[in-house]
C-alpha positions in Angstrom: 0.0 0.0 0.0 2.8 2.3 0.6 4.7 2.0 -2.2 1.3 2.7 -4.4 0.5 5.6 -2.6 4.7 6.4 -3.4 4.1 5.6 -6.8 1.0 7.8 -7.3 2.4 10.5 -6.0 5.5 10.6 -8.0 3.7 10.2 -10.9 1.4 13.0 -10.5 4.2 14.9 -9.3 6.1 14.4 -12.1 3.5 16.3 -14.7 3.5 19.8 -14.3 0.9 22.5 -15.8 1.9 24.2 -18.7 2.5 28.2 -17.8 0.5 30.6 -18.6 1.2 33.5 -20.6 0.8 36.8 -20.4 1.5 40.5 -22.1 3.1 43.7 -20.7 4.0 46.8 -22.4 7.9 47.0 -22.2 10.4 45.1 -20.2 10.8 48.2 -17.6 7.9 50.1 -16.4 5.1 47.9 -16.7 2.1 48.3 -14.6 -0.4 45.5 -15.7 -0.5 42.4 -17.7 -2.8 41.3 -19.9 -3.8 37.7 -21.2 -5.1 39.2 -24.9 -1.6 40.6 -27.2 -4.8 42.6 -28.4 -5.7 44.1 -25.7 -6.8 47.3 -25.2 -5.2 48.5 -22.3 -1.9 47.2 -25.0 -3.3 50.1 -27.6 -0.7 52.8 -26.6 2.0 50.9 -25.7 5.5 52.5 -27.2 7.8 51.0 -25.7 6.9 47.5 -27.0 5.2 44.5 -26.0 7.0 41.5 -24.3 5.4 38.2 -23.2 6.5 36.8 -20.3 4.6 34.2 -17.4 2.1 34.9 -14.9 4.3 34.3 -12.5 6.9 36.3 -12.9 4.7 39.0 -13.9 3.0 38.6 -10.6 6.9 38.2 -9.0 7.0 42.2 -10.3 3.9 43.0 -8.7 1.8 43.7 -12.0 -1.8 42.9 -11.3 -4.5 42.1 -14.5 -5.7 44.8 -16.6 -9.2 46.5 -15.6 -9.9 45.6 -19.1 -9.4 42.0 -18.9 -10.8 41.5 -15.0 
């Protein structure tokens, strides 16, 4: 029994989720992300758009566009 319960757990361990990823305008400076390259909070971006993960957009403290939410 303890070696399934082992074996379950490694297994289901062993697949991860695939990341998630989102948009924000420039690599410095950024204030939001956004899950849509389209977005329109994105519309007057100049400094250029730059996809990165949720997490380490959340890591800098960006929070989800109130266009998106």
């Amino acid at each position: 029994m303890k070696y399934t319960l082992l074996l379950l757990f490694i297994i289901l361990t062993s697949f991860s989720m695939p990341e998630t990823s989102v948009f924000i305008c420039g690599p410095k400076g950024a204030k939001k992300y956004h899950y849509n390259e389209n977005c329109r909070g994105l519309s007057s971006c100049s400094h250029g758009i730059t996809k990165t993960s949720l997490k380490q957009a959340q890591g800098y403290g960006l929070t989800l566009c109130g266009w998106e939410d």
